[in-house]
C-alpha positions, -999 to 999 in steps of 0.1 A, spaced: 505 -850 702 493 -826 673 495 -842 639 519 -818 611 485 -805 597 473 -793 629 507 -775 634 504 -758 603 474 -746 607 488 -728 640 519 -716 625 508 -704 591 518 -709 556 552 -689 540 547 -702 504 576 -698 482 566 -700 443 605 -707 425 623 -726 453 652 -727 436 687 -740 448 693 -700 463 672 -673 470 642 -692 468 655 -723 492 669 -700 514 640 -675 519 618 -710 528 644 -724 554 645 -686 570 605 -688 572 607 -723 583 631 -716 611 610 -687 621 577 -713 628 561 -706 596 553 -735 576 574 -739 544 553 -745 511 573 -744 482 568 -748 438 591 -761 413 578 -773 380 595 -803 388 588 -814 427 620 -840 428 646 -811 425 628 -797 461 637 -828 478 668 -823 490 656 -788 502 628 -806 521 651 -829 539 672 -804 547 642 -780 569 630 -812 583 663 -822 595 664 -786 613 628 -794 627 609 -772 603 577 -782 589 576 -784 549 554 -791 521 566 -795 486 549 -789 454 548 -793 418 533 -766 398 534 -741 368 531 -706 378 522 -697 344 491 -718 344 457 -708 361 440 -739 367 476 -749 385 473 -719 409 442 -722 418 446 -760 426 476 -752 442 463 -721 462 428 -737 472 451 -770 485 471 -753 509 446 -733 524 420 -763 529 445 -794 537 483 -770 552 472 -737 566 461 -706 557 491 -687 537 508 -656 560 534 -649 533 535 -653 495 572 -647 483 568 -652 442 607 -656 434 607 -668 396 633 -659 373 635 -655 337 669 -638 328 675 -646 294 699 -622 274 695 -616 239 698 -587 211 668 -573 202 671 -582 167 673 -613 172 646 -617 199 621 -640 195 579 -634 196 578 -666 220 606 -663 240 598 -628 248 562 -641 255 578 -666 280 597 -644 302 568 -623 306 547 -651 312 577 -663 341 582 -631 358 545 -612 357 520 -633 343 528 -659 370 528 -631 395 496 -620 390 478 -652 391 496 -662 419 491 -631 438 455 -629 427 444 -660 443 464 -655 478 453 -619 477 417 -635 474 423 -655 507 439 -626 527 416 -607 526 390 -626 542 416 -625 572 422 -592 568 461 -599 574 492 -612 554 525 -606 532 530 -605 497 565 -596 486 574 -603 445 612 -604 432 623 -581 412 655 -567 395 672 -539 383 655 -546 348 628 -532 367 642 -499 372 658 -495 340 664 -513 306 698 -521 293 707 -531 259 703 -570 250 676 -575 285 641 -559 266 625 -590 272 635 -593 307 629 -560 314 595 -553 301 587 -585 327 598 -565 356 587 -531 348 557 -553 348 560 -568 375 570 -537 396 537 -522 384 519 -550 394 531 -551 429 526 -510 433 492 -515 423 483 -544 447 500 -523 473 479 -489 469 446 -514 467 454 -538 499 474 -519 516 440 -500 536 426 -537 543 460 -547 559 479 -567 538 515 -555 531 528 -559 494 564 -555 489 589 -555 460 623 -561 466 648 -551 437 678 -571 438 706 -554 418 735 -575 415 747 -612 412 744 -637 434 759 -668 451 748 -693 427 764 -720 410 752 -704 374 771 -674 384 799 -694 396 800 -715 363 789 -691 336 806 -658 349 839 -665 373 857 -634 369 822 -622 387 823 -647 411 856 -640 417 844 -612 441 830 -635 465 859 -632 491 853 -593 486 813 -596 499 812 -585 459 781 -608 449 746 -610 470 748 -642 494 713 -658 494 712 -661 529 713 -622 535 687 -621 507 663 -641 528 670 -626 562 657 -589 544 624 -608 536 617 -620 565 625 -586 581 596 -571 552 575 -601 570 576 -591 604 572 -552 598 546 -531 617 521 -514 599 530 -480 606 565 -485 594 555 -505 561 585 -509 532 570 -512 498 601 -514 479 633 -526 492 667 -523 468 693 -548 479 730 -547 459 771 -551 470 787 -525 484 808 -525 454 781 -525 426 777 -495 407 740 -484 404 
């Protein structure tokens, strides 16, 4: 009988960076159920335990790890780990947040410093040294999170959405550079709010529209990544926008 590391190494790594209790979570158990092997990140591996027992228990190989995104000598560890001891990575879904509101004038030097840190910085570390890997192969997926702060700034998000102009750059540039040696970089906009339990506690009358299909279900999120995933090269999507029928853009 193969052993899980031989397995892996057959099936190829999805790795999820911000496996969070949604999106994140959900995009690994899609990948999972579609044979990949499920690597996921939190800064704090014990809140991915109940996400682990949950793709085991539906027969899907998982590995979770503890790591900050923001920290180079963490991805690097991290990266050159998976590839030698799980499988080589087939998808790289960075999924970190940092939506933090606040006025402009009362904005601070480090907090602005942090998001950008959260939502490019770790982006381009992380999809440095995949990108590194892939290429060698001559294969894979990278597909980075994004936001409608990436398409446009409004009042009280400038922190958040210098991150994601940021990071939308970063993911149009990695495109137009790996695209020609066959590795398909997508960024996936995601305008609207979603099924969470922040949404549900923090803005109800928002969450309220549930019933109506009004917020983004996580579940739908993921099955559109996977679909990026499995694309053929002559019909590549770089940038995917995904929002409610009833959201106003």
């Amino acid at each position: 009988m193969e052993d899980k590391n031989q397995q892996a190494v057959q099936r190829g790594v999805a790795l999820v960076i911000g496996a969070g209790d949604a999106t994140g979570g959900e995009i690994a158990k899609r990948f999972a159920r579609g044979g990949y092997t499920a690597c996921m990140t939190r800064r704090n591996a014990d809140k991915l335990k109940p996400l682990i027992a949950e793709i085991e228990q539906q027969g899907g190989t998982v590995y979770g790890f503890a790591s900050d995104a923001r920290k180079e000598e963490q991805v690097i560890a991290l990266i050159e780990h998976i590839e030698a001891e799980v499988g080589p990575i087939e998808v790289l879904v960075f999924n970190i947040g940092a939506n933090v509101p606040c006025s402009i004038l009362e904005e601070t030097a480090r907090k602005y410093f942090k998001i950008w840190e959260m939502a490019c910085f770790g982006a381009f570390l992380t999809g440095r040294e995949v990108a590194k890997r892939m290429v060698t192969r001559e294969r894979g997926t990278i597909i980075f999170t994004g936001a409608t702060a990436g398409i446009r700034g409004a009042a009280g998000f400038a922190a958040f959405a210098g991150a994601k102009h940021a990071l939308r750059a970063l993911a149009q540039s990695m495109a137009r550079e790996l695209g020609p040696r066959n590795i398909h970089v997508a960024h996936v906009v995601v305008d609207g709010a979603i099924d969470t339990d922040f949404i549900k506690d923090t803005f109800p009358e928002m969450y309220a529209k549930k019933d109506q299909d009004g917020i983004l279900n996580p579940v739908h999120i993921a099955e559109n990544y996977w679909h990026l995933a499995q694309q053929p090269r002559d019909a590549w999507t770089h940038e995917l926008d995904l929002r409610p029928w009833i959201e106003r853009w």
